[in-house]
TITOR-533292 format. One record per atom (N, C-alpha, C): residue in one letter; x, y, z. Coordinates in steps of 0.2 Angstrom, whole numbers, padded with zeros to 4 digits, always signed. Layout:
BEGIN
AXYZ/...
//
This chain:
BEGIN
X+0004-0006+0000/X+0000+0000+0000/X+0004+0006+0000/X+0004+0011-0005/X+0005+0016-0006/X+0005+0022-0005/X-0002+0023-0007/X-0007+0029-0006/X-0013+0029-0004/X-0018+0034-0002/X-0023+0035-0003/X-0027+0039-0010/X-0032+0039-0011/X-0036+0041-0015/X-0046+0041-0015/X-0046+0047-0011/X-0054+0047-0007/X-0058+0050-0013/X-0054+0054-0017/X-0059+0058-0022/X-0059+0052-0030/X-0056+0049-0032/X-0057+0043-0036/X-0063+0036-0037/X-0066+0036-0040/X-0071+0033-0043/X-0070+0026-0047/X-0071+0020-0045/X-0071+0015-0049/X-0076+0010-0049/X-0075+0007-0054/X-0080+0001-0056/X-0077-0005-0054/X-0080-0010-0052/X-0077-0016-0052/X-0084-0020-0057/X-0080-0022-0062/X-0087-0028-0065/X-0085-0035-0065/X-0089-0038-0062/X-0087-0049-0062/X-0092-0052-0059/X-0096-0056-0064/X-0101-0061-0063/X-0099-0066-0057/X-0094-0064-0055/X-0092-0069-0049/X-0091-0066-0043/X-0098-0066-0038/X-0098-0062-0031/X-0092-0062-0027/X-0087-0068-0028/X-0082-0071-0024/X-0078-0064-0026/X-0075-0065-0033/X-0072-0061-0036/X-0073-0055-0036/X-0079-0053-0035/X-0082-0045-0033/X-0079-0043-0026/X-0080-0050-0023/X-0078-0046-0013/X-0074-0046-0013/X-0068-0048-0016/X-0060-0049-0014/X-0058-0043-0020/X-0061-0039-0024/X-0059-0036-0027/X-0060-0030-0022/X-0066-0030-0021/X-0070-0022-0018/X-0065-0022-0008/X-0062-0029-0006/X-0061-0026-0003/X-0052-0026-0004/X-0049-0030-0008/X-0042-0025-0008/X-0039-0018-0011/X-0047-0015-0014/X-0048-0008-0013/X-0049-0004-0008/X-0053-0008-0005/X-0057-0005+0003/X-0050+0001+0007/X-0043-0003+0007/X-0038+0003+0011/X-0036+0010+0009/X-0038+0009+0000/X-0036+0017-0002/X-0042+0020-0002/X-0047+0020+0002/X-0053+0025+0006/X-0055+0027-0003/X-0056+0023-0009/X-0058+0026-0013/X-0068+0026-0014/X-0072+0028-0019/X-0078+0026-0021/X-0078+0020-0025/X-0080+0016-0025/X-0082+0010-0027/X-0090+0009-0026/X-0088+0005-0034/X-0094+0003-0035/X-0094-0004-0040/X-0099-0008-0040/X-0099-0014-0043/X-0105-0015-0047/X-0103-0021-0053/X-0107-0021-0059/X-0106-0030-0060/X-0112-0035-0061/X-0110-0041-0061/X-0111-0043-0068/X-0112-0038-0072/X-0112-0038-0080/X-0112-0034-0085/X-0107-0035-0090/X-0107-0032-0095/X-0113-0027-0097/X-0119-0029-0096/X-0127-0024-0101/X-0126-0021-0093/X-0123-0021-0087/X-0125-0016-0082/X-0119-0012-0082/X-0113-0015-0082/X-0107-0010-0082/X-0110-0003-0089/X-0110-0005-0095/X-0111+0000-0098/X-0116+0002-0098/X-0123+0002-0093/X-0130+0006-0092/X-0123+0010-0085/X-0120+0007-0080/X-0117+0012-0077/X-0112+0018-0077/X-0108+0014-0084/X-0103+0020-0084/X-0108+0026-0089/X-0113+0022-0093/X-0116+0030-0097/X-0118+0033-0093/X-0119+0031-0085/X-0125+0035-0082/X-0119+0041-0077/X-0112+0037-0075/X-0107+0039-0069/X-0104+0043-0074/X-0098+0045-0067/X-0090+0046-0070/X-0087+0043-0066/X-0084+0039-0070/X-0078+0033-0067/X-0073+0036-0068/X-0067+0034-0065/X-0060+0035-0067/X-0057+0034-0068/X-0059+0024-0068/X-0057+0016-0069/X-0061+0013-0068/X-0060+0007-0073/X-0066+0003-0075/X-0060-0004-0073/X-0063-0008-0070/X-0058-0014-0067/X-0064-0021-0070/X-0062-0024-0077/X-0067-0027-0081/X-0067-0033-0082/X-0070-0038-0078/X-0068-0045-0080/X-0070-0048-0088/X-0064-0052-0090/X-0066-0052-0096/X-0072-0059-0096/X-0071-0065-0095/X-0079-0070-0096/X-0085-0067-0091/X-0090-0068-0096/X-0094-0065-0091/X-0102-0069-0094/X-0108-0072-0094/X-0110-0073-0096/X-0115-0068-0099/X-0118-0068-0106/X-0121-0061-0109/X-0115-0059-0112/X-0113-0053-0110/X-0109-0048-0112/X-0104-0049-0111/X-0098-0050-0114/X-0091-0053-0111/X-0089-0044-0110/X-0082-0043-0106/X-0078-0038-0105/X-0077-0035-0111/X-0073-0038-0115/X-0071-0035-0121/X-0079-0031-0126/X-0085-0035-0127/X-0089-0032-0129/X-0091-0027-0125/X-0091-0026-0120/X-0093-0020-0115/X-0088-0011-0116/X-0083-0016-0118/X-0077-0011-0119/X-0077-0010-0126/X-0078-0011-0129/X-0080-0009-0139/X-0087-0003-0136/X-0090-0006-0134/X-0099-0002-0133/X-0096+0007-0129/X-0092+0006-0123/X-0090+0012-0120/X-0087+0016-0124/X-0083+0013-0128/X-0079+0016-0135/X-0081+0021-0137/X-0089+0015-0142/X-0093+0020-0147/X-0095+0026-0144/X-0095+0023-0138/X-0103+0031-0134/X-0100+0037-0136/X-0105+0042-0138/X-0104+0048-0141/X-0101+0052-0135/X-0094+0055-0132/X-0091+0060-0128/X-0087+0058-0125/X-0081+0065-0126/X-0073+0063-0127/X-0072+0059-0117/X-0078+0058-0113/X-0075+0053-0108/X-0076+0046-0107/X-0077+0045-0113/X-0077+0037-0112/X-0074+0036-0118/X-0069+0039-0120/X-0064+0038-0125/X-0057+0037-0119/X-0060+0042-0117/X-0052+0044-0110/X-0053+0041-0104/X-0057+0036-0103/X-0059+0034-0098/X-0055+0026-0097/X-0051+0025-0091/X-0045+0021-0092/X-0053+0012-0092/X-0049+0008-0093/X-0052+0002-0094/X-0046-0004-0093/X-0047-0009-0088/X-0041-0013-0086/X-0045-0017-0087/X-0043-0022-0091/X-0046-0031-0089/X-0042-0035-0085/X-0047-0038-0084/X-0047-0044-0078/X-0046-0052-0080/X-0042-0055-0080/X-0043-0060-0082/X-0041-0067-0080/X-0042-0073-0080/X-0037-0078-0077/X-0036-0083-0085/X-0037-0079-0090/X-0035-0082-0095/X-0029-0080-0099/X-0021-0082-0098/X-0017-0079-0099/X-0013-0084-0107/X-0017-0086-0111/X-0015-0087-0117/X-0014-0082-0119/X-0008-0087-0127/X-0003-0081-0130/X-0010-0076-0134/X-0008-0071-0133/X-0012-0066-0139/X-0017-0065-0134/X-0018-0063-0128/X-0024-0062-0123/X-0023-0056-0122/X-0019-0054-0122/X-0017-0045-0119/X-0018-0040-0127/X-0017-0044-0135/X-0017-0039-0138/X-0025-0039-0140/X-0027-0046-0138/X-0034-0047-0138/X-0037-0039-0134/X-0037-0040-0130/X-0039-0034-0124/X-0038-0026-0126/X-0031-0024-0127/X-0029-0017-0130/X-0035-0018-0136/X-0031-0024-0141/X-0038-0021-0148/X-0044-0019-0147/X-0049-0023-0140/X-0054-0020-0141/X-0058-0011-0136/X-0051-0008-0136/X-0052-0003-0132/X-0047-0002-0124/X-0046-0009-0120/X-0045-0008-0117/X-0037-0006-0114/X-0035-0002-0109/X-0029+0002-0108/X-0022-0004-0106/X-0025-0010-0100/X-0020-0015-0097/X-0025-0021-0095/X-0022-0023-0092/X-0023-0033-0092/X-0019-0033-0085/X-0023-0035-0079/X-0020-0040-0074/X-0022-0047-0073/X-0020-0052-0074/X-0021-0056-0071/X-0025-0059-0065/X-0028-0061-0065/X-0032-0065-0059/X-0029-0072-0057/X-0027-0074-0050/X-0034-0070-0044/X-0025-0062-0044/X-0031-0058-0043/X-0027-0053-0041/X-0026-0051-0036/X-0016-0050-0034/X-0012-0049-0029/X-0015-0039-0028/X-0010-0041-0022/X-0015-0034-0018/X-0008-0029-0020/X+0000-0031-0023/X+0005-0029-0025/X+0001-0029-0033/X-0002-0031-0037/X-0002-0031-0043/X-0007-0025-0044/X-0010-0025-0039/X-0019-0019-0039/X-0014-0012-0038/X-0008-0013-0033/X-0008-0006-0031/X-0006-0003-0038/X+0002-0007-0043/X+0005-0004-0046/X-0002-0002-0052/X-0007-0005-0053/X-0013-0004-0058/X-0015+0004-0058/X-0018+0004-0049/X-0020+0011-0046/X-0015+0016-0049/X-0008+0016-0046/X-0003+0020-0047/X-0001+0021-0052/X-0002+0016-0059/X-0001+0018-0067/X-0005+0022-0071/X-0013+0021-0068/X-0018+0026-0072/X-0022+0029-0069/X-0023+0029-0061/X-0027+0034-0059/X-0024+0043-0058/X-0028+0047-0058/X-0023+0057-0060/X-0020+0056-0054/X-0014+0060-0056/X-0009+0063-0051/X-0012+0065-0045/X-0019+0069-0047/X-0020+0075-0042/X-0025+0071-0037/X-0026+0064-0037/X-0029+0062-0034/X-0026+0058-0029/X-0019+0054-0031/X-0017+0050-0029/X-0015+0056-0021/X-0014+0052-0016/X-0012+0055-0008/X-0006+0052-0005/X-0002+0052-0007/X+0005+0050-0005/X+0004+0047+0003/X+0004+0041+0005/X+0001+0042+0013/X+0003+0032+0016/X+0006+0029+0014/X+0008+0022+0015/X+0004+0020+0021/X+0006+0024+0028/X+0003+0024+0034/X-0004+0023+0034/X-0006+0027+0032/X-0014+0030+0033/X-0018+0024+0028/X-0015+0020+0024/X-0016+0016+0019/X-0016+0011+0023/X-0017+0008+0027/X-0013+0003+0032/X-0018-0001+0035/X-0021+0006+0037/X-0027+0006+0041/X-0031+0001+0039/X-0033-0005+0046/X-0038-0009+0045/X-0035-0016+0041/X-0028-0013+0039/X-0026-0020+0037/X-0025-0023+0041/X-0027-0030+0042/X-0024-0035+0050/X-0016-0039+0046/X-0011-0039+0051/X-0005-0044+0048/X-0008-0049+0050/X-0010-0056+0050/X-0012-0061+0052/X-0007-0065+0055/X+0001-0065+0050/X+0006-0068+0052/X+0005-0075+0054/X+0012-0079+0056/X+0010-0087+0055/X+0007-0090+0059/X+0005-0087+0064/X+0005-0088+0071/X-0003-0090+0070/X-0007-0086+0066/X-0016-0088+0065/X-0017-0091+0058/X-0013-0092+0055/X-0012-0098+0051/X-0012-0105+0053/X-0010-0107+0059/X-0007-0112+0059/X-0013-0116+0063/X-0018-0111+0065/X-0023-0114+0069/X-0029-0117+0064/X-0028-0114+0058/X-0030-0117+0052/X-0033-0122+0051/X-0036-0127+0053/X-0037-0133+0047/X-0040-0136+0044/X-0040-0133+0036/X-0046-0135+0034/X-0043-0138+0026/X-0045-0145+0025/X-0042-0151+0021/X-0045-0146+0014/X-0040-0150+0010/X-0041-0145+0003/X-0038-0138+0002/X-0039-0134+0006/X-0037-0126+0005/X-0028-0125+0008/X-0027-0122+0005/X-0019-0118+0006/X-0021-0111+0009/X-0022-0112+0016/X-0023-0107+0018/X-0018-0100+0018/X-0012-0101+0018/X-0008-0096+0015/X-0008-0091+0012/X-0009-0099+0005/X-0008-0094-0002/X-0016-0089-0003/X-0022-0093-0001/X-0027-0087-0001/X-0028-0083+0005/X-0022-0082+0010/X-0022-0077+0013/X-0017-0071+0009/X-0013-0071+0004/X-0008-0070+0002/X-0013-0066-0006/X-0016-0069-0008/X-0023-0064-0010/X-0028-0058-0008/X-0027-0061-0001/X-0031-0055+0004/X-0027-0050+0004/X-0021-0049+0002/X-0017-0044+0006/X-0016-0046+0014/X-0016-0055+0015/X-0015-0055+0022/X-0021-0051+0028/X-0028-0049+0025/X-0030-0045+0029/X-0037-0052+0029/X-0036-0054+0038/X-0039-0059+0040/X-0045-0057+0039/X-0050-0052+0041/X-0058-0051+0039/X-0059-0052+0033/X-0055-0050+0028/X-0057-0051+0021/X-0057-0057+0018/X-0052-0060+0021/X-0051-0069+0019/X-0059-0073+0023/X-0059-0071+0027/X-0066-0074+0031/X-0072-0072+0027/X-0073-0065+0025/X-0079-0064+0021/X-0080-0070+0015/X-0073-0068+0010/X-0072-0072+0005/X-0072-0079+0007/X-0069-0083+0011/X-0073-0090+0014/X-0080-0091+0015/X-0085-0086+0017/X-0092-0089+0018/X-0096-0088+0014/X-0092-0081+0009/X-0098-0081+0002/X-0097-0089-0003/X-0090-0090-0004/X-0088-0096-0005/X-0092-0101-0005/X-0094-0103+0002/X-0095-0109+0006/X-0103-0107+0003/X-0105-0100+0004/X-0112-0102+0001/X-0116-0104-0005/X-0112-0102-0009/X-0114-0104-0016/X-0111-0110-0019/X-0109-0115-0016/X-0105-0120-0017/X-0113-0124-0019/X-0117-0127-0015/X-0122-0131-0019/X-0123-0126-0027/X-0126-0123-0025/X-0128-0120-0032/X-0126-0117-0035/X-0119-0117-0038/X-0113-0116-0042/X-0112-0124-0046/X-0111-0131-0040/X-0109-0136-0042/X-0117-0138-0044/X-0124-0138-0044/X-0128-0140-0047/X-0132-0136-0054/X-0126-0131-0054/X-0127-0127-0062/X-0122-0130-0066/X-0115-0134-0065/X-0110-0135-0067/X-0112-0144-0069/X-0116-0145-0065/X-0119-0154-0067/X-0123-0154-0070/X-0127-0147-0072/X-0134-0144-0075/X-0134-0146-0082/X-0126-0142-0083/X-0123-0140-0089/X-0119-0145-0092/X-0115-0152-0087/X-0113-0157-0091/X-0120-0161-0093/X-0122-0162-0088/X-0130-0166-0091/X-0132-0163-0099/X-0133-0158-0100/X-0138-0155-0104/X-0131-0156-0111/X-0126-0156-0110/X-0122-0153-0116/X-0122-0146-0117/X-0124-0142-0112/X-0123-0135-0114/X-0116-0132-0113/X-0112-0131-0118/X-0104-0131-0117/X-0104-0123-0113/X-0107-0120-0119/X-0104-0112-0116/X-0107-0110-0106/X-0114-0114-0105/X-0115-0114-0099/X-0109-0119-0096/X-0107-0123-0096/X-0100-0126-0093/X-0095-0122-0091/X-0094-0119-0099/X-0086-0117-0100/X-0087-0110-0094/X-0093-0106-0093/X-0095-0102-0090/X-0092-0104-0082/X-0097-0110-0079/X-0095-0111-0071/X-0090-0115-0070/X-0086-0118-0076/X-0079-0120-0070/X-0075-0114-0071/X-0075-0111-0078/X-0071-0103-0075/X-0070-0100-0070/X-0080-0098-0068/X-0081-0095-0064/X-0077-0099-0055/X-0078-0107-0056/X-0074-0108-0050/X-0067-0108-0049/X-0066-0109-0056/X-0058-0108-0056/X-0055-0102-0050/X-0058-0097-0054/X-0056-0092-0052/X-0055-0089-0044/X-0063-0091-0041/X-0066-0091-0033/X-0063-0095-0029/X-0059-0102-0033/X-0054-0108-0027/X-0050-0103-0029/X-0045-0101-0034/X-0040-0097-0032/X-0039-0095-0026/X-0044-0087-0026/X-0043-0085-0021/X-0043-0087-0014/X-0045-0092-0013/X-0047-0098-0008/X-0039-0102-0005/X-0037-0101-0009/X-0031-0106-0012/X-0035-0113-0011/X-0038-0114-0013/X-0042-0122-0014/X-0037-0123-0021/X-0031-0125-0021/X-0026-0127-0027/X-0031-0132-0031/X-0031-0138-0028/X-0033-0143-0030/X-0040-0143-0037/X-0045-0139-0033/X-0051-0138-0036/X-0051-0133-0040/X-0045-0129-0040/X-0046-0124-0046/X-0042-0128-0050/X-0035-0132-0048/X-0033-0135-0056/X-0038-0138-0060/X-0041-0144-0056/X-0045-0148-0060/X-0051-0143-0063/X-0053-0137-0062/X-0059-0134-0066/X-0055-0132-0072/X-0050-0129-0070/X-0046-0127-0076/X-0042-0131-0081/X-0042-0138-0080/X-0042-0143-0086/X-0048-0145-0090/X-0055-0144-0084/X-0060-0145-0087/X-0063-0140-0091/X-0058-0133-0091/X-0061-0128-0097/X-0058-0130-0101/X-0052-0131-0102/X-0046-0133-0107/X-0049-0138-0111/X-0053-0143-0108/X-0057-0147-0111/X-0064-0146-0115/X-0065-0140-0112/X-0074-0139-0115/X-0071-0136-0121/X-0066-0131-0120/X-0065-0123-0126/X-0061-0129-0133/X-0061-0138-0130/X-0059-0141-0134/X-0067-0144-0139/X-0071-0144-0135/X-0077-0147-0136/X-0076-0155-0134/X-0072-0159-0128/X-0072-0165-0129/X-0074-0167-0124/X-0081-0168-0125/X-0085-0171-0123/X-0083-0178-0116/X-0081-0182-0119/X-0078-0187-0116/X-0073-0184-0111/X-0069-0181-0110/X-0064-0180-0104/X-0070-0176-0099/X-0073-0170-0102/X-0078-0169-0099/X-0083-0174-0091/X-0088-0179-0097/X-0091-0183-0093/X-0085-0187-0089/X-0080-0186-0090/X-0075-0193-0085/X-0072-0189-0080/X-0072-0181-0081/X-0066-0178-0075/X-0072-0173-0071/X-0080-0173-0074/X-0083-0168-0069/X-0085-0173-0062/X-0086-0176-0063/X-0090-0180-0056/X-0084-0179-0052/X-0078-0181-0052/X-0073-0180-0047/X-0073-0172-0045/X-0072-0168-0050/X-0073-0161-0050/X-0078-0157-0044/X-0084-0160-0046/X-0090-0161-0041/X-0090-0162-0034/X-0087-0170-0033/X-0086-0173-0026/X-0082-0169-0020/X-0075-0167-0028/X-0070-0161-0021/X-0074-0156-0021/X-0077-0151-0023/X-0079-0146-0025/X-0084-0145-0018/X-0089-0148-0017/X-0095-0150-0015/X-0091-0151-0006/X-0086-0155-0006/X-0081-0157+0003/X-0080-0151+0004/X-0078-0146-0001/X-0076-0141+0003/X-0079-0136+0008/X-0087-0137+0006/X-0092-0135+0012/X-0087-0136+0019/X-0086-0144+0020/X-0087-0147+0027/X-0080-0145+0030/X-0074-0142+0024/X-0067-0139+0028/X-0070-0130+0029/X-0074-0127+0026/X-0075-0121+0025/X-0081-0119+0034/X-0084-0124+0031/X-0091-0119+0037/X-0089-0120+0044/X-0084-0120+0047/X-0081-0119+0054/X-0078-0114+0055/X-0078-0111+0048/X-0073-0104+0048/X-0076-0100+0046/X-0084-0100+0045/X-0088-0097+0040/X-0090-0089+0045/X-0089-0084+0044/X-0093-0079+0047/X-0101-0080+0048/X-0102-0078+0054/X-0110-0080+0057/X-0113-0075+0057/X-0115-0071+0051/X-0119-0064+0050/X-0127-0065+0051/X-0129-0071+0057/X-0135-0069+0062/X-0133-0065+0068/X-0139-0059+0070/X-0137-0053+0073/X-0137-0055+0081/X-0132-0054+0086/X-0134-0058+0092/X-0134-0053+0097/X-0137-0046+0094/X-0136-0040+0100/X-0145-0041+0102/X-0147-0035+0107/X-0152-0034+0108/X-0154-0030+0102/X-0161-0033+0101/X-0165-0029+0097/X-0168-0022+0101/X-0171-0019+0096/X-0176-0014+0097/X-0182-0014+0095/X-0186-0010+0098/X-0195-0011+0097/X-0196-0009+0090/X-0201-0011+0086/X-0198-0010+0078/X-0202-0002+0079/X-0199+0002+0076/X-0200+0008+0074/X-0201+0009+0067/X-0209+0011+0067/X-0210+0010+0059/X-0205+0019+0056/X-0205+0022+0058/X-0205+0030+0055/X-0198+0029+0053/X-0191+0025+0058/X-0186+0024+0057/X-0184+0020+0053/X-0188+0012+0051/X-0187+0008+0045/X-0189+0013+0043/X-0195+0016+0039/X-0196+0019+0035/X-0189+0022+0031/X-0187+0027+0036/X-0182+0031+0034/X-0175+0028+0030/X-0174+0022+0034/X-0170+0018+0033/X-0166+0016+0022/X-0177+0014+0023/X-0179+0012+0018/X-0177+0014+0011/X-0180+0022+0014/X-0177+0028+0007/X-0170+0027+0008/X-0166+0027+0013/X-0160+0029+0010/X-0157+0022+0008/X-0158+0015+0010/X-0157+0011+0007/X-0158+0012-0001/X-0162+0012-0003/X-0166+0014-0010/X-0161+0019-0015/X-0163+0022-0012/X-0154+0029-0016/X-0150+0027-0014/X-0145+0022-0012/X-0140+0017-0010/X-0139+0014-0016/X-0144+0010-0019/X-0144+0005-0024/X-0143+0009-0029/X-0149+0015-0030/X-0148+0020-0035/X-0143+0021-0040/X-0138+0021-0034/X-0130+0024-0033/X-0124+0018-0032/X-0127+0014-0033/X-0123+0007-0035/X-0120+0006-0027/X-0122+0011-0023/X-0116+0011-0016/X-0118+0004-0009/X-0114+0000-0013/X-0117-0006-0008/X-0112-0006+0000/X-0108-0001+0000/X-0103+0001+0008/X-0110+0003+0012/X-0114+0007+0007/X-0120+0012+0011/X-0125+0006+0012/X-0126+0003+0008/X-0130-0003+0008/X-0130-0007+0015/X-0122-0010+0015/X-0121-0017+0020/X-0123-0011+0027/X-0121-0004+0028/X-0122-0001+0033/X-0131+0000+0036/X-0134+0000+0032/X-0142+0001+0031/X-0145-0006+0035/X-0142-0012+0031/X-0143-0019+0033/X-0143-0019+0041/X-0137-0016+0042/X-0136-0019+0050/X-0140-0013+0054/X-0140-0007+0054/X-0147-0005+0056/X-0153-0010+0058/X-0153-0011+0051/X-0161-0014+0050/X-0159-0021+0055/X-0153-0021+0056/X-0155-0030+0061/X-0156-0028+0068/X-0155-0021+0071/X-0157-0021+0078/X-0162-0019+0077/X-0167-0021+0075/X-0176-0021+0074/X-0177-0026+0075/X-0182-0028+0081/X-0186-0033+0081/X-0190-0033+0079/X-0193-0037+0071/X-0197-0036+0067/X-0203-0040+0066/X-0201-0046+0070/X-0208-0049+0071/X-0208-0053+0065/X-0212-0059+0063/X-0212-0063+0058/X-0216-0057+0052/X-0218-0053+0053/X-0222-0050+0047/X-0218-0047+0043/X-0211-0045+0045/X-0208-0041+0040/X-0198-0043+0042/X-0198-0048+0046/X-0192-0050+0044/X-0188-0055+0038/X-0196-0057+0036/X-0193-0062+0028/X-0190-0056+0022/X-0193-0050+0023/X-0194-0044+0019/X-0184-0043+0020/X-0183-0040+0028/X-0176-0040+0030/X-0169-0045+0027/X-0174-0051+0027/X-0170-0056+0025/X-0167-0057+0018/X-0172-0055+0016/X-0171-0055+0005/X-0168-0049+0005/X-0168-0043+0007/X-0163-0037+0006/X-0156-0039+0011/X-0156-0045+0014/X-0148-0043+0015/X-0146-0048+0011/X-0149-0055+0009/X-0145-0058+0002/X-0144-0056-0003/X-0149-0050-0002/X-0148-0048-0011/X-0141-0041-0010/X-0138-0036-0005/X-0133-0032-0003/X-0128-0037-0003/X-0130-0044+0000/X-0122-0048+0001/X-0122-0049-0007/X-0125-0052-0010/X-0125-0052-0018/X-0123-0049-0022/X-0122-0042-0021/X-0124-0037-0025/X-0126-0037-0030/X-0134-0037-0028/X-0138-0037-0031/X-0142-0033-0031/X-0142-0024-0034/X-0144-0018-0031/X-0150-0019-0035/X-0152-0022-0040/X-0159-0022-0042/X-0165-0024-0037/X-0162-0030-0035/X-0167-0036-0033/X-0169-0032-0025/X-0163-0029-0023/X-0163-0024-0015/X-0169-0019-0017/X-0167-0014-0023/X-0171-0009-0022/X-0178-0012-0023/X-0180-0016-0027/X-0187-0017-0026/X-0188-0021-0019/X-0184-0024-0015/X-0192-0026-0011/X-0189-0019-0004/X-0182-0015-0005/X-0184-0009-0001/X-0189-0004-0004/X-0192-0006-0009/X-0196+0000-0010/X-0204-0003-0008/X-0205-0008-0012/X-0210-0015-0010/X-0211-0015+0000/X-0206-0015+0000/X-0208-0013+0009/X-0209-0008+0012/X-0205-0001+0011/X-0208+0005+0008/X-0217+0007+0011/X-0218+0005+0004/X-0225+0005+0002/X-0228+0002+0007/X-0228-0004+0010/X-0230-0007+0014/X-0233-0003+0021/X-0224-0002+0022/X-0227+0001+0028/X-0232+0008+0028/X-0230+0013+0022/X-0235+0017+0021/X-0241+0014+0021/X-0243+0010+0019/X-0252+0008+0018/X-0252+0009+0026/X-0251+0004+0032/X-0252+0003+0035/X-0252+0010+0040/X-0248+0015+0038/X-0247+0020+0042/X-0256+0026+0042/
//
């Protein structure tokens, strides 16, 4: 860590929530604005509508790839999205992949999973001078060293815990969030990816062992991200046969990793005292959730959520609570503003 940068605006885009948290939080120390897009047709509905400063843009993405999103920003009529920096993301490091990237618009190419020494020099290459805050100390802030000594008490079969702390920037809360969102989407990741061998649907395949490739990386789950990544090698070959022979093993480890992961999972059930539900206050709450979304700002989001969990809410309107914090842990600012505005309305009728 280098510097700060408070007045700086970026976009982070990747269909993959894993890859989204470990991204938004090795940004998290240089107190920048962040904001997140988990697709190509939203990243470019966002930058026509923002002003980024950088665009941080994975390239597989299902729909829209990176690269077509980065041609579309191109055409847009005004000299800032001609000058607007664009970095691709990618863990596909074949020859001709970086001129791939320049050709269609884009400025640079990091590699994924991405080091927190690889993010800084990105920062320091293209974000304006007058932005950057010369301040290594003040950057610091909030980074935990974990050191060997919380390593060691570790043990969970399959994962290199190291190397995906070594992802983190070493910053233990961020490797634990990035373990639970993991651990959660593990069924239904591996029952999209059995979906897709059953059916012969390649491009859906070739899509989720990518996407896991990429999510065991940061994990250091070695093991599980090799074998997804021989299984893409396999699909982008169309060969069917290695497919059906190497996904069920793929599945089996993939699927164990629940049982080394969920002891170390973060338990974001709320265990303070509650408070008597105050309608005028959720209310309140509500609107500003709601312009949160608006503004892609899911920091202002996750802080709304936890308000809303010192309310004792009673079965009538805790399932409401419940869907707007999966859908902020998601980022999924569509799915949030509608049932914050759907409950909104609600409690207006009642009032």
């Amino acid at each position: 860590m280098t510097f700060t940068a408070p007045s700086a605006r970026i976009l982070i885009v990747d269909d993959n929530r894993v890859s989204l948290k470990m991204a938004n939080g090795l940004l998290r120390p240089y107190h920048m604005q962040v904001d997140t897009a988990d697709s190509g047709e939203q990243a470019v509905e966002m930058v026509r509508n923002g002003d980024y400063d950088l665009v941080l843009m994975d390239h597989m993405m299902p729909g829209m790839s990176g690269v077509e999103a980065a041609k579309i920003i191109r055409s847009m009529e005004g000299k800032q999205f001609k000058k607007l920096v664009i970095v691709a993301l990618s863990a596909n490091t074949d020859p001709g992949i970086r001129e791939l990237f320049l050709e269609s618009g884009m400025d640079d190419f990091v590699a994924k999973p991405v080091e927190r020494y690889n993010m800084d020099k990105i920062l320091n290459k293209w974000l304006p001078e007058d932005m950057v805050i010369p301040d290594g100390e003040a950057a610091k802030t909030g980074q935990e060293d974990t050191g060997k000594e919380d390593l060691s008490v570790w043990q969970m079969e399959g994962i290199d815990v190291e190397v995906g702390m070594s992802y983190s920037g070493n910053d233990k809360a961020l490797y634990l969030e990035v373990l639970t969102d993991f651990a959660d989407s593990i069924e239904e990741r591996a029952d999209q990816i059995e979906r897709a061998a059953a059916q012969k649907n390649i491009n859906e395949y070739i899509m989720g062992v990518h996407s896991l490739k990429s999510a065991a990386r940061y994990l250091g789950a070695v093991t599980v991200a090799d074998m997804a990544q021989a299984l893409e090698a396999d699909a982008k070959r169309d060969d069917w046969w290695a497919i059906e022979r190497g996904t069920p093993d793929l599945l089996v480890s993939y699927r164990q990793l629940y049982q080394s992961i969920s002891p170390y999972c973060i338990d974001r059930s709320y265990t303070g005292k509650r408070k008597h539900f105050n309608r005028d206050e959720v209310h309140t709450l509500l609107v500003k959730l709601e312009n949160c979304m608006e503004e892609y700002d899911i920091d202002g989001g996750e802080e709304i959520v936890q308000a809303l969990q010192k309310y004792d809410l009673g079965k009538a309107w805790s399932g409401r609570r419940d869907r707007i914090m999966k859908a902020v842990d998601q980022f999924d600012y569509e799915v949030c503003q509608k049932e914050a505005h759907s409950w909104k309305l609600a409690l207006e009728k009642e009032s």
